[in-house]
TORSE-30659 format. One record per residue: residue number from 1; x, y, z of N, C-alpha, C in turn. Coordinates in Angstrom, 1 decimal, padded with zeros to 4 digits, always signed. Atoms other than C-alpha are relative to their C-alpha. Layout:
<node seq="NUM" n_c1="X" n_c2="Y" n_c3="Z" ca_c1="X" ca_c2="Y" ca_c3="Z" c_c1="X" c_c2="Y" c_c3="Z"/>
...
# end
This chain:
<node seq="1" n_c1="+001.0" n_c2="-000.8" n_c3="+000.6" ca_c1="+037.2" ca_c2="-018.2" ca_c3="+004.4" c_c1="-000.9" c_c2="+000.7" c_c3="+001.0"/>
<node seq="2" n_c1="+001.5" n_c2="-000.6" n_c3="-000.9" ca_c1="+034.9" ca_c2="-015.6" ca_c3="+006.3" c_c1="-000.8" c_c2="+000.3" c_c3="-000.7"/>
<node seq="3" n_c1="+001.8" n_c2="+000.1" n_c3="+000.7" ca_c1="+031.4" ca_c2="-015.2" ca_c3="+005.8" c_c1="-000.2" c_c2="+001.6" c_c3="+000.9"/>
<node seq="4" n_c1="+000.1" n_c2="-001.6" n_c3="-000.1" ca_c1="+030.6" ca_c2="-011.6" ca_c3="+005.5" c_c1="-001.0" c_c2="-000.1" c_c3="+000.9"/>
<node seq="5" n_c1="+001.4" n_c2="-000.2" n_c3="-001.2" ca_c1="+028.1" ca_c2="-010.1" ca_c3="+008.6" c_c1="-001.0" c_c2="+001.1" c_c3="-000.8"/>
<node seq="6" n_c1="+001.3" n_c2="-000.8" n_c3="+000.8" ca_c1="+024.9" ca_c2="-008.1" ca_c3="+007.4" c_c1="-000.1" c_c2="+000.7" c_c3="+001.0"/>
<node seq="7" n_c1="+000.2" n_c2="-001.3" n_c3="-000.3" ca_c1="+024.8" ca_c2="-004.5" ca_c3="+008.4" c_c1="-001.9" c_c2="-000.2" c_c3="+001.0"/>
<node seq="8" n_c1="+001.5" n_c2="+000.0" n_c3="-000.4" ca_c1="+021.5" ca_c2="-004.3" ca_c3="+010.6" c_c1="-000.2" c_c2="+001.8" c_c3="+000.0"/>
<node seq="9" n_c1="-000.3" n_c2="-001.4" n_c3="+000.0" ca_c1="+021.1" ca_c2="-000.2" ca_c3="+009.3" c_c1="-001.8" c_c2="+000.2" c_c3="+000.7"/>
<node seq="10" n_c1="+001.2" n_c2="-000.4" n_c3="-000.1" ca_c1="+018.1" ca_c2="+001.9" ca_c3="+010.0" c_c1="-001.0" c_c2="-000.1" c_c3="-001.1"/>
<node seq="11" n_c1="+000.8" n_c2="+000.3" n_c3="+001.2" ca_c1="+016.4" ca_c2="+001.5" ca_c3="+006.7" c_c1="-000.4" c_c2="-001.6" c_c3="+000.0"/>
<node seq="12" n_c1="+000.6" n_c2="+001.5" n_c3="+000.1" ca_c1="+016.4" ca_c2="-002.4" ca_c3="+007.3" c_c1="-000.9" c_c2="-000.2" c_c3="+001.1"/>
<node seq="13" n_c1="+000.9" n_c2="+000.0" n_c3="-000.9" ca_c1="+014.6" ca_c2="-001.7" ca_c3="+010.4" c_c1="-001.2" c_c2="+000.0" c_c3="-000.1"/>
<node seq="14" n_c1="+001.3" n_c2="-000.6" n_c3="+000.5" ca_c1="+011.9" ca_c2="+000.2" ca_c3="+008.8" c_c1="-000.5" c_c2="-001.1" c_c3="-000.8"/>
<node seq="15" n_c1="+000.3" n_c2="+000.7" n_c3="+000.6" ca_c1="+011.9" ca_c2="-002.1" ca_c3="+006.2" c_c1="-001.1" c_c2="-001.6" c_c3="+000.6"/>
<node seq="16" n_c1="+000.1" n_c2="+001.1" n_c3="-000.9" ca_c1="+011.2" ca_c2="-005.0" ca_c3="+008.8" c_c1="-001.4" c_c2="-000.2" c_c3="+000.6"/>
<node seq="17" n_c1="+001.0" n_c2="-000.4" n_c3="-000.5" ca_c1="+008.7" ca_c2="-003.3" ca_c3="+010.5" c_c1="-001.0" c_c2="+000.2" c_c3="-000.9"/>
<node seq="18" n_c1="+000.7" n_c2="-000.2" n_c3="+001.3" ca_c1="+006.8" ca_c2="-002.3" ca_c3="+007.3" c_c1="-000.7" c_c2="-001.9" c_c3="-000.1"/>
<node seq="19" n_c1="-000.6" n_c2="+001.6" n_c3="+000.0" ca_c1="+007.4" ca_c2="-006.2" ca_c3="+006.7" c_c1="-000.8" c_c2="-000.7" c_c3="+000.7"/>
<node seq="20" n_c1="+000.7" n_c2="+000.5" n_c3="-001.3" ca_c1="+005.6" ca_c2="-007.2" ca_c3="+010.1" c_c1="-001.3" c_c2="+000.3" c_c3="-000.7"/>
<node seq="21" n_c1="+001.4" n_c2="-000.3" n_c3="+000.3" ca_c1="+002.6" ca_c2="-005.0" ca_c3="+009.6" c_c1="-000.5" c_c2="-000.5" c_c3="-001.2"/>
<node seq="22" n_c1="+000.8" n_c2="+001.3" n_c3="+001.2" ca_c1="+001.8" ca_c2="-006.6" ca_c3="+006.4" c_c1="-000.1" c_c2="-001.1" c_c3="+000.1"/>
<node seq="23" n_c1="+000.0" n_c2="+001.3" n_c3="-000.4" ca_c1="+002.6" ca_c2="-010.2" ca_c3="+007.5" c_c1="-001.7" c_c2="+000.2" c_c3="+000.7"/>
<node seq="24" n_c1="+001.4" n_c2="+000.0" n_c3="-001.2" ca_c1="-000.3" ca_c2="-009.3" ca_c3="+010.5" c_c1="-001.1" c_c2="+000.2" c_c3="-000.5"/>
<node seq="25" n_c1="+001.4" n_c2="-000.5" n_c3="+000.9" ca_c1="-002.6" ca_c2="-007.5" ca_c3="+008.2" c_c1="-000.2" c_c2="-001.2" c_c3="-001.0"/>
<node seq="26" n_c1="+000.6" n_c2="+000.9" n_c3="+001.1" ca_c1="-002.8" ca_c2="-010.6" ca_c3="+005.4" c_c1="-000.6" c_c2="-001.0" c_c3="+001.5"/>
<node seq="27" n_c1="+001.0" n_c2="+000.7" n_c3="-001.4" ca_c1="-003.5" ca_c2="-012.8" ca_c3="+008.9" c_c1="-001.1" c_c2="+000.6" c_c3="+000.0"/>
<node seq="28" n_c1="+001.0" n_c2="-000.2" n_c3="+000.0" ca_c1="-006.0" ca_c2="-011.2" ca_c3="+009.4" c_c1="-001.2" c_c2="-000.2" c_c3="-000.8"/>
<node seq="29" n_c1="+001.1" n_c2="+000.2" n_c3="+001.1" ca_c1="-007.5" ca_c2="-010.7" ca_c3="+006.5" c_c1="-000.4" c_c2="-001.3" c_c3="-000.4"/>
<node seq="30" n_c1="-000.1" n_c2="+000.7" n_c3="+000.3" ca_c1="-007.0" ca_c2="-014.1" ca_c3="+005.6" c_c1="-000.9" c_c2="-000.7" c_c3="+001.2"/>
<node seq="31" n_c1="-000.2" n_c2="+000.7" n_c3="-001.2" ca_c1="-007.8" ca_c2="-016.0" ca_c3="+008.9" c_c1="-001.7" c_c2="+000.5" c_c3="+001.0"/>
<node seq="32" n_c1="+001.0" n_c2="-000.5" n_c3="-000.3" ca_c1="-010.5" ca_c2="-013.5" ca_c3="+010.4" c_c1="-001.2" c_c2="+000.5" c_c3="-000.8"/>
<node seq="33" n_c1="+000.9" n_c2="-000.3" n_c3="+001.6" ca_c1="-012.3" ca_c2="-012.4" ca_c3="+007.0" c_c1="+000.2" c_c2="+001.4" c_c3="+000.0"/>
<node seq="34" n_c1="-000.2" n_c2="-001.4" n_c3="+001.1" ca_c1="-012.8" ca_c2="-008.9" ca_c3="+005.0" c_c1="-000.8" c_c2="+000.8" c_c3="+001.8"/>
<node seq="35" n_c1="+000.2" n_c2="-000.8" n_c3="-001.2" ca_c1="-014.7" ca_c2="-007.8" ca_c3="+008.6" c_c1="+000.6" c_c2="+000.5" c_c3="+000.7"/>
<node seq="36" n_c1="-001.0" n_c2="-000.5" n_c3="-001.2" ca_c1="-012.4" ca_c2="-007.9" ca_c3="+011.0" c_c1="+001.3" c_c2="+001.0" c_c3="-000.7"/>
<node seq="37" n_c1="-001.0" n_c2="-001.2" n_c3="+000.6" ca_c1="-009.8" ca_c2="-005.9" ca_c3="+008.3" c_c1="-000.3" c_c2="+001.0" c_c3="-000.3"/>
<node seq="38" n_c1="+000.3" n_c2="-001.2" n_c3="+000.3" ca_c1="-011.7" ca_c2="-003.4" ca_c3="+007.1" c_c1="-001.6" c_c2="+000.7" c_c3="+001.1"/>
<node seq="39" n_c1="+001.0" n_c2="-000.1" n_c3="-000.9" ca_c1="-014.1" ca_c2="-003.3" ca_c3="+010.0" c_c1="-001.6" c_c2="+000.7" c_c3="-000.5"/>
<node seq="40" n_c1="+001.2" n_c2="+000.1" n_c3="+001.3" ca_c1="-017.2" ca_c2="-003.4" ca_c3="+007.2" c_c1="-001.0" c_c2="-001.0" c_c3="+000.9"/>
<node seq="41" n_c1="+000.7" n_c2="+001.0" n_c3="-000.3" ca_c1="-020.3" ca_c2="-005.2" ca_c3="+008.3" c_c1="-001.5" c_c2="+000.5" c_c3="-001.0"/>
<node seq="42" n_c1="+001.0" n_c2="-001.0" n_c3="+000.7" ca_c1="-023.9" ca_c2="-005.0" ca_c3="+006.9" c_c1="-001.1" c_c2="+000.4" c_c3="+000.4"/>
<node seq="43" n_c1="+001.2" n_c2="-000.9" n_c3="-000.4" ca_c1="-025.6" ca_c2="-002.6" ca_c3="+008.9" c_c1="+001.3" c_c2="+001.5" c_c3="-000.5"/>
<node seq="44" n_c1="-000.8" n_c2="-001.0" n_c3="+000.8" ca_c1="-022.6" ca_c2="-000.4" ca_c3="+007.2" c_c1="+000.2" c_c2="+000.1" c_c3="-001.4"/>
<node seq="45" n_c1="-000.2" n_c2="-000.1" n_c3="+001.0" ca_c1="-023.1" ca_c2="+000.1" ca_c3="+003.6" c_c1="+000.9" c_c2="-000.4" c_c3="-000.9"/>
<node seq="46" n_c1="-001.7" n_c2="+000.1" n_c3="+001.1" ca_c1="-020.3" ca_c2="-001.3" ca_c3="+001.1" c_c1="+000.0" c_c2="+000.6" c_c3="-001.2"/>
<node seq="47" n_c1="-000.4" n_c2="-000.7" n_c3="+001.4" ca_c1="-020.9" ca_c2="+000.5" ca_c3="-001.3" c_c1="+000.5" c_c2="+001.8" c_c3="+000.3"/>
<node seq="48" n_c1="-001.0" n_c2="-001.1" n_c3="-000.9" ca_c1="-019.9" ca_c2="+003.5" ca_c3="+000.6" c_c1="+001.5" c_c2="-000.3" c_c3="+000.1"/>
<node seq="49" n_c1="-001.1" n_c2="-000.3" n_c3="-000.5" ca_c1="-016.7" ca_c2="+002.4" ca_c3="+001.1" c_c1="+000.8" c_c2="-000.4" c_c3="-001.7"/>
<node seq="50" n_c1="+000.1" n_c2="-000.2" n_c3="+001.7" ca_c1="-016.7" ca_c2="+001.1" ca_c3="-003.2" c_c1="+000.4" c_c2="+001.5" c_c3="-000.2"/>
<node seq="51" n_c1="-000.3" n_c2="-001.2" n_c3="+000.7" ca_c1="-016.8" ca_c2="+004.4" ca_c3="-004.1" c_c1="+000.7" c_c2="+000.7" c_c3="+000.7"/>
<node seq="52" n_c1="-000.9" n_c2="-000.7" n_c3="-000.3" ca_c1="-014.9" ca_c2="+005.9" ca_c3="-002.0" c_c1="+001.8" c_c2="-000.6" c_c3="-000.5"/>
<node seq="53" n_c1="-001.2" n_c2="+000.5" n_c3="+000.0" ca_c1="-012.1" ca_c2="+003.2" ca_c3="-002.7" c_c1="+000.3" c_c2="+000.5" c_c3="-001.8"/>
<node seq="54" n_c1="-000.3" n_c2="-000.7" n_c3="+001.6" ca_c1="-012.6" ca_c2="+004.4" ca_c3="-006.8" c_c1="+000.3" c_c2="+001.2" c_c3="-000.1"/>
<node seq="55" n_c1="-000.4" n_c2="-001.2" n_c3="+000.0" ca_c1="-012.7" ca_c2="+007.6" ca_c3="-006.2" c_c1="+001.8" c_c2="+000.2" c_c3="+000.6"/>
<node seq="56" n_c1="-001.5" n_c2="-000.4" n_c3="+000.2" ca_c1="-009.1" ca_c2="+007.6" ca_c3="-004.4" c_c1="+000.6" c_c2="-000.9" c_c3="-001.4"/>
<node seq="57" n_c1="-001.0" n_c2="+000.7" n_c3="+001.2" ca_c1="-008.0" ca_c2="+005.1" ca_c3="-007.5" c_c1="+000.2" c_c2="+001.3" c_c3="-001.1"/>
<node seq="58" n_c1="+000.1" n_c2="-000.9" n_c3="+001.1" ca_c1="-009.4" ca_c2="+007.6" ca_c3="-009.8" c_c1="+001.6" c_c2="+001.0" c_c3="+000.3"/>
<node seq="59" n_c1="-000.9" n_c2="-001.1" n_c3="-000.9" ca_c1="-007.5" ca_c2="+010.3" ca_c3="-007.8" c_c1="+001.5" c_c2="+000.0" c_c3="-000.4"/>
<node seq="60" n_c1="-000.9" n_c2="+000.6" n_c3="+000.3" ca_c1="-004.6" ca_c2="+008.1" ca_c3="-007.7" c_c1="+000.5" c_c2="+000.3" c_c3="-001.5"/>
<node seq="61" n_c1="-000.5" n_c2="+000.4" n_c3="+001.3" ca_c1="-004.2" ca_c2="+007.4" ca_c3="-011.2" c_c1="-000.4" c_c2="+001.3" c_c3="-000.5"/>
<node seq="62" n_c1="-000.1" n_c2="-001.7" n_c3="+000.7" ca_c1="-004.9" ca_c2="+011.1" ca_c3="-012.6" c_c1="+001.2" c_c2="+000.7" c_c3="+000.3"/>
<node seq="63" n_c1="-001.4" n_c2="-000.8" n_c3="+000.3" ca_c1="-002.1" ca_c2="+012.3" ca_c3="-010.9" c_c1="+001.3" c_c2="-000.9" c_c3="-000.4"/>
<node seq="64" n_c1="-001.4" n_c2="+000.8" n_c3="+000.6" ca_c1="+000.6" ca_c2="+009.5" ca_c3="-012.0" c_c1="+000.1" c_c2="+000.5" c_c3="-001.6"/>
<node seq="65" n_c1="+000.1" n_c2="-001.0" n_c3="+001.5" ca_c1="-000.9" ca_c2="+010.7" ca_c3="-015.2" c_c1="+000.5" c_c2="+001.1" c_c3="+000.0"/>
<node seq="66" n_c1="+000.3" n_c2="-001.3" n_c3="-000.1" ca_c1="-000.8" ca_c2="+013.9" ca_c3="-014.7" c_c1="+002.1" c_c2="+000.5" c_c3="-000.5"/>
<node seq="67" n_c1="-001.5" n_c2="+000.4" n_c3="-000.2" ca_c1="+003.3" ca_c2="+013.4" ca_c3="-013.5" c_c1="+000.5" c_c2="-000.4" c_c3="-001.5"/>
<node seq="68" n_c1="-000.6" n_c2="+000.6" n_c3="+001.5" ca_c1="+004.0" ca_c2="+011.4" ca_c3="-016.5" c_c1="+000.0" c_c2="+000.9" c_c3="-000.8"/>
<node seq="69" n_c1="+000.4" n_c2="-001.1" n_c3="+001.1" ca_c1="+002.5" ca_c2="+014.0" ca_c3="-018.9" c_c1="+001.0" c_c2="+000.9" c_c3="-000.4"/>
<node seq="70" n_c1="-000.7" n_c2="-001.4" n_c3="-000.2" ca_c1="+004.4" ca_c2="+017.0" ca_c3="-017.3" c_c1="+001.6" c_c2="-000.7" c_c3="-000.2"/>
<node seq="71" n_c1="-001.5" n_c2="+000.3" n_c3="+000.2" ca_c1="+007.6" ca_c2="+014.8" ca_c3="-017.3" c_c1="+000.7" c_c2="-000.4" c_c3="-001.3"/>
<node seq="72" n_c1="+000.1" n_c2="+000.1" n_c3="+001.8" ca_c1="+006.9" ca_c2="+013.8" ca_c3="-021.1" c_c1="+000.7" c_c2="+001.4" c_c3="-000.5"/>
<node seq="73" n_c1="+000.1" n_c2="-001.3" n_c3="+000.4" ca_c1="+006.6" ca_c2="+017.3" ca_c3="-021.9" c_c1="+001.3" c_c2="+000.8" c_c3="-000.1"/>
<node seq="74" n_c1="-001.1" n_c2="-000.7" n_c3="+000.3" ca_c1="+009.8" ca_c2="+018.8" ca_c3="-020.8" c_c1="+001.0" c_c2="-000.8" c_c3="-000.2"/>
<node seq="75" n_c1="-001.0" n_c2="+000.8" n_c3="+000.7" ca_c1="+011.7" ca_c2="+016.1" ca_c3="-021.9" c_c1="+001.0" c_c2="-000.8" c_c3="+001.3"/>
<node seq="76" n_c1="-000.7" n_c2="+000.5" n_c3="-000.9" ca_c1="+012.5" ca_c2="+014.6" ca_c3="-018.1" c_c1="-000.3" c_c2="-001.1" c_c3="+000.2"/>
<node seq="77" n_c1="+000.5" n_c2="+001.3" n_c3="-000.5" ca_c1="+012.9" ca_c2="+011.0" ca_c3="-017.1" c_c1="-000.7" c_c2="+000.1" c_c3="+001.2"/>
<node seq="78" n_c1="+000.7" n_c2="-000.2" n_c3="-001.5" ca_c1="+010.5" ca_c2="+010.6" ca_c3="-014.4" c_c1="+000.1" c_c2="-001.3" c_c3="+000.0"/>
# end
């Protein structure tokens, strides 16, 4: 019996790497606290960075809307 080998492509690379930087970034976050990740303290306002984080959600989520709507409309799977 052989035991199949696993392709190491370019896409698993990226994947990997993607992979890493998230592993490092929850460390952090987790380990150092919400400062050291989002380099926030409070002589820097958080509510500044609040609204700015809704506003891209808003943002965000209007155009998946927006997508969906147009793709309803002409009758395409999106």
């Amino acid at each position: 019996m052989t035991v199949p080998r696993i392709r190491f492509t370019f896409w698993k690379a990226v994947f990997l790497v993607i992979m890493v930087a998230g592993l490092y970034s929850t460390y952090i976050r987790f380990f150092h606290g919400l400062g050291a990740s989002t380099n926030l303290s409070d002589q820097f306002p958080w509510g500044i960075w609040i609204g700015f984080d809704v506003m891209c959600g808003v943002m965000l989520a209007a155009g998946a809307a927006l997508l969906d709507a147009e793709g309803a409309a002409v009758g395409a799977a999106v």
